[in-house]
ZAMARGU-4260 file (C-alpha; in steps of 0.2 Angstrom, whole numbers, plus 5000, padded with zeros to 4 digits):
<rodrens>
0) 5199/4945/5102 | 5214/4935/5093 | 5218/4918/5097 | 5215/4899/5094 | 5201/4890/5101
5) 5183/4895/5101 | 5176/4911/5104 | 5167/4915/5120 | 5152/4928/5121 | 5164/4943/5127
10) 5175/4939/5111 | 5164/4946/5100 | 5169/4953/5086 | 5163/4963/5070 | 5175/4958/5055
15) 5177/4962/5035 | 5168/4949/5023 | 5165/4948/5006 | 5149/4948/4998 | 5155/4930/4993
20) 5159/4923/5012 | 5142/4933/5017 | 5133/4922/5006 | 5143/4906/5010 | 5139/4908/5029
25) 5121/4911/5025 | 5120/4896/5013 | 5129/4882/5027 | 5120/4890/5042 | 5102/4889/5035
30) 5098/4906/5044 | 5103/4924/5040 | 5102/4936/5057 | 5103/4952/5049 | 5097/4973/5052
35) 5096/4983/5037 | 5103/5000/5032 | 5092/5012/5022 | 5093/5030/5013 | 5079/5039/5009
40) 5073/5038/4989 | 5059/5048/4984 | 5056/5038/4970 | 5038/5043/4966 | 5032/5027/4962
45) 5038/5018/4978 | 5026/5011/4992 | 5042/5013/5007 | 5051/5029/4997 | 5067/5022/5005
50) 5082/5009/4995 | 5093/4996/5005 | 5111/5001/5006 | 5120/4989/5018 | 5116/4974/5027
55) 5123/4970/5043 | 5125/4951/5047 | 5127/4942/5062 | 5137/4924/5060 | 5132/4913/5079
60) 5142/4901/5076 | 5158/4908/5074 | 5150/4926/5085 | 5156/4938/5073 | 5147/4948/5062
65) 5149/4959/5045 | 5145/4973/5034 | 5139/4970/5016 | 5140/4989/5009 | 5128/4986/4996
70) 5131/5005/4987 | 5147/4994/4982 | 5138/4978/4979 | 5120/4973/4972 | 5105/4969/4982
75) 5101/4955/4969 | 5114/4945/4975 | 5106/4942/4990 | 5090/4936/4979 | 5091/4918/4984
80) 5095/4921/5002 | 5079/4932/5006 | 5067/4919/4993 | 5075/4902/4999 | 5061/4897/5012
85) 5073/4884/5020 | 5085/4899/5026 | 5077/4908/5043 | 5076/4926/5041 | 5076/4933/5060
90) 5076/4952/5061 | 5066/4967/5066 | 5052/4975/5059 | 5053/4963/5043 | 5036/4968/5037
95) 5046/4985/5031 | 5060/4974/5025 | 5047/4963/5016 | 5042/4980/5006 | 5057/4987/5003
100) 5065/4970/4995 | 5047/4967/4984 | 5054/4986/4978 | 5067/4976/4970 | 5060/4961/4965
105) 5063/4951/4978 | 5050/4941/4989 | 5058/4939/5008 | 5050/4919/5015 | 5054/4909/5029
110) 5051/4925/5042 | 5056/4916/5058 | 5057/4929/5069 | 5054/4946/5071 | 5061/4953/5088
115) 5049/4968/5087 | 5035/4956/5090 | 5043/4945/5101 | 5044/4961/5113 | 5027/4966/5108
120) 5019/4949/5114 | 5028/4951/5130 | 5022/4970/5135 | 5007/4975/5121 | 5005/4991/5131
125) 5023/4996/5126 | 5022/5006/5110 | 5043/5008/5111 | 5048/4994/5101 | 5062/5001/5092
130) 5079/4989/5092 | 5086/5003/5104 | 5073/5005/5115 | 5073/4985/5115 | 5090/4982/5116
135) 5089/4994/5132 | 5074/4985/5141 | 5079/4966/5137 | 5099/4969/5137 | 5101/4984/5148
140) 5114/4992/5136 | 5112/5010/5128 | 5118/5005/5110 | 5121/5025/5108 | 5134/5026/5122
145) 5143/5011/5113 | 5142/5021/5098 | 5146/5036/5104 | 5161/5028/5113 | 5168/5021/5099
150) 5166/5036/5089 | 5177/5047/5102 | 5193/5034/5099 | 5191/5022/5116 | 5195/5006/5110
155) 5180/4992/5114 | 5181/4974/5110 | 5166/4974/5101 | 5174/4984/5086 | 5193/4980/5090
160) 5195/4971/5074 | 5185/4981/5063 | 5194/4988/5049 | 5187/4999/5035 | 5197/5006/5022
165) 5194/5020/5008 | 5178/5024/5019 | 5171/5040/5024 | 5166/5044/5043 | 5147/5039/5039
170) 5151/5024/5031 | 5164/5018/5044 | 5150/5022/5058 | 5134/5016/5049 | 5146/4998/5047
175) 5151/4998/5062 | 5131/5002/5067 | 5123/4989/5058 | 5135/4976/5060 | 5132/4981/5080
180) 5112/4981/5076 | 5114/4963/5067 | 5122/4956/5085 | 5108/4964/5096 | 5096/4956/5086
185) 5102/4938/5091 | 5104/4941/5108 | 5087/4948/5109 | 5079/4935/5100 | 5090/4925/5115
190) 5083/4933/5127 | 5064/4934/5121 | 5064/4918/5116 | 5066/4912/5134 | 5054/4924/5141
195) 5041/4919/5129 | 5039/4900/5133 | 5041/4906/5152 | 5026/4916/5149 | 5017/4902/5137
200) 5017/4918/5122 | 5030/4907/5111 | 5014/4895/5102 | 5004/4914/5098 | 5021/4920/5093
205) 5027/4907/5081 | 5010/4900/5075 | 4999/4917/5074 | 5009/4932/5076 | 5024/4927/5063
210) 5012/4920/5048 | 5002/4935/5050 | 5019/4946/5047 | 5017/4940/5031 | 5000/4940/5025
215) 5000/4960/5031 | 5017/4963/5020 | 5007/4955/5006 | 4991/4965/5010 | 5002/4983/5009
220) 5011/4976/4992 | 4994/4971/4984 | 4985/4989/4990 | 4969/4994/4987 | 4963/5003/4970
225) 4957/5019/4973 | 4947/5026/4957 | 4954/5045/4959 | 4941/5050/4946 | 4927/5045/4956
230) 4934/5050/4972 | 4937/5070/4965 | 4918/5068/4959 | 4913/5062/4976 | 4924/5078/4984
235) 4914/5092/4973 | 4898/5084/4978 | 4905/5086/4998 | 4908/5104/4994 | 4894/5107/4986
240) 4886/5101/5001 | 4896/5112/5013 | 4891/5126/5005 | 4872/5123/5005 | 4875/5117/5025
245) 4887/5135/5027 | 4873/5147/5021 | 4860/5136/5031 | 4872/5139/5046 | 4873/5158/5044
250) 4856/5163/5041 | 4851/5154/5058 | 4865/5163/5067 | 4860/5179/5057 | 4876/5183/5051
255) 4892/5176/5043 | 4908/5168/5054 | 4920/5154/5052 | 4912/5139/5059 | 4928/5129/5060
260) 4935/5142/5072 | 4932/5135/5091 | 4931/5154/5097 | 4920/5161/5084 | 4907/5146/5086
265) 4907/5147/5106 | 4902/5164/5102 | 4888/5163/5093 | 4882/5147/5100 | 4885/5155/5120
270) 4884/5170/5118 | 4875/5178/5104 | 4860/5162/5103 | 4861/5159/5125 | 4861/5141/5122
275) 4869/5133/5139 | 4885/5130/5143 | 4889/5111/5143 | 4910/5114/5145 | 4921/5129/5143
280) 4942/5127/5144 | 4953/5139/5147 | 4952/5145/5130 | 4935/5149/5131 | 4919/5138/5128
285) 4920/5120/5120 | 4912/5116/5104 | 4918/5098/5103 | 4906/5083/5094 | 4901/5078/5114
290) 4895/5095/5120 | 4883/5098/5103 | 4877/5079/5104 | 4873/5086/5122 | 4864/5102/5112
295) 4857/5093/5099 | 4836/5097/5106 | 4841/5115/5109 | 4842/5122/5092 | 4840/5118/5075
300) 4856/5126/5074 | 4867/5112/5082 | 4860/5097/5067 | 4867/5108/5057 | 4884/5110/5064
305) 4886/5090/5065 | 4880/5087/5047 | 4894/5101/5042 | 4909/5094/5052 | 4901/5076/5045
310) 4906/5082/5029 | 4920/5093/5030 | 4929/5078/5039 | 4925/5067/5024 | 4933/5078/5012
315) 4947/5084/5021 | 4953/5067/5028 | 4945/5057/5017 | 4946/5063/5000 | 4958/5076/4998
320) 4968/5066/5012 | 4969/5051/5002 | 4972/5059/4985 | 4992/5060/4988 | 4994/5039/4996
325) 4987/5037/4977 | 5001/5025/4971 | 5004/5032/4952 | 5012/5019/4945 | 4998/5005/4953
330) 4982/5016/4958 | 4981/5008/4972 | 4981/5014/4990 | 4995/5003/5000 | 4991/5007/5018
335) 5003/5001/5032 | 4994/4987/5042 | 5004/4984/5060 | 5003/4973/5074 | 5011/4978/5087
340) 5003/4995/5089 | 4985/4995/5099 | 4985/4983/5118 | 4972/4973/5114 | 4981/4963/5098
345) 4969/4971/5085 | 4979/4976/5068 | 4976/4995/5063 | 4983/5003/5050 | 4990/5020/5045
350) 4995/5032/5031 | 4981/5033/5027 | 4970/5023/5037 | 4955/5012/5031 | 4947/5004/5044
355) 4942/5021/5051 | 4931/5026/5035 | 4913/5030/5043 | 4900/5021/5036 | 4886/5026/5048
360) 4877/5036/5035 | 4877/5035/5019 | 4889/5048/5011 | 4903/5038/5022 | 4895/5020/5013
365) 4900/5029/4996 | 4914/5034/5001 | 4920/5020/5005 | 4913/5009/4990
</rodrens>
């Protein structure tokens, strides 16, 4: 809204700044309330294969924020900002953002807050932690039907004095997004703030969870080096194996099938050998690992099975599965470690993962070695 005096919170407004101003407000405020834009880039050598086009900005004190279309401007500029530790970086998902700005040289301190964990700590059974699904829990507002809104011509107060010019259609709504996103952010970090310290989470939040954001980033960046050699020498052996265990399979069914086929194995095992029937589904009989631990005394047979599905798992998630998250520029392996994910606070990690590598027997030990 136009006018003197001071801007209430329903005078919100999203306005047109320069990369210059941007980084003025930043600089004064000590802070940067942000949500970045991305595009996809399937840079080969990239851990996150996504680049950082726009960032939108949220300014509290004068309750306004802005665009920095970074396609027209350069990410570096932002360099001091993200590395000054005295300037609080409050946003959501900043582990990603760490990544994505170490992909161009840059090494994001003073993470404050991170609204993802915020909600996390206050429901760890909701996997939904998204800004939308946030901003519609702890706000009650459908940022889509805003977007959607505004994208139809009606005229709200939250985008009355945005102005784009020379922009195409995308641009004008991934500004208007972002900007939009950079707001919701501060006013969930309000509202979870509050919640926190009425729940006593706020010292786990801001002493644990926050310092940890970091030290996972860092763990992602550094990876873990995978000798590829070794591990396609360590695959032929597995299939070398598999074969031996296949023909050992077949000659005590007495004739040849494919074992990894739930229907063809029921058969034999149910039908053909007459071992009992521990589950069928409507599909026909079950030949999951609980069902031939349950068989493992009635037949030579089953040992077999186990060792088989033992290996083949090895090989196919394990070796031939990591192969591809091979970084070739680093040889390493650069897992994603997140900690918002399982209820009970424990950190898993995914594409791939490494802590589910079996080390029961000794094939999984090598692996793993």
């Amino acid at each position: 809204m136009e006018g003197g005096g001071q801007k209430t919170e329903e005078e919100y407004t999203i306005q047109n700044k320069s990369i210059e101003e941007g980084i003025d407000i930043i600089n004064k405020q000590k802070e940067i309330i942000f949500e970045i834009n991305t595009e996809k880039d399937e840079i080969e050598e990239k851990i996150i294969k996504e680049k950082i086009i726009g960032i939108g900005i949220y300014n509290k004190q004068q309750n306004e924020s802005y665009y920095i279309d970074l396609s027209k401007n350069n990410i570096q500029d932002f360099k001091s900002i993200f590395e000054n530790e005295e300037i609080s970086k409050i946003g959501i998902e900043l582990s990603k953002t760490y990544i994505l700005l170490r992909q161009e040289g840059i090494e994001l301190k003073g993470i404050k807050f991170d609204v993802a964990i915020a909600g996390y700590i206050l429901n760890p059974t909701n996997n939904k932690l998204k800004l939308q699904n946030l901003v519609e829990e702890y706000l009650e507002i459908d940022i889509n039907e805003i977007l959607e809104d505004n994208k139809s011509g009606q005229q709200l107060n939250l985008f009355e004095q945005m102005s784009v010019e020379q922009s195409t259609e995308q641009n004008k709504l991934d500004e208007k997004k972002y900007t939009l996103y950079s707001y919701f952010v501060y006013k969930l970090k309000e509202v979870t703030t509050k919640k926190l310290k009425e729940t006593n989470g706020f010292d786990l939040f801001n002493n644990i969870e926050i310092p940890t954001v970091e030290v996972l980033s860092n763990m992602q960046w550094n990876g873990m080096y995978a000798d590829q050699e070794e591990l396609e020498k360590f695959g032929q052996t597995l299939k070398e194996q598999l074969e031996i265990k296949t023909k050992m399979i077949y000659e005590m069914a007495g004739e040849e099938f494919n074992i990894n086929s739930t229907k063809q194995l029921g058969e034999i095992l149910f039908e053909k050998m007459k071992l009992p029937v521990v589950k069928k589904t409507k599909s026909g009989y079950s030949t999951d690992v609980d069902v031939l631990e349950k068989l493992r005394d009635e037949h030579p047979v089953i040992e077999r099975l186990l060792e088989y599905r033992q290996l083949s798992k090895l090989n196919s998630t394990y070796v031939e599965g990591m192969k591809p998250y091979i970084n070739p520029k680093t040889k390493r392996i650069h897992s994603f470690f997140h900690q918002t994910i399982t209820a009970t606070g424990r950190i898993s990690s995914t594409e791939p993962n490494l802590q589910n590598i079996p080390t029961r027997f000794e094939l999984g030990k090598r692996l793993r070695k």
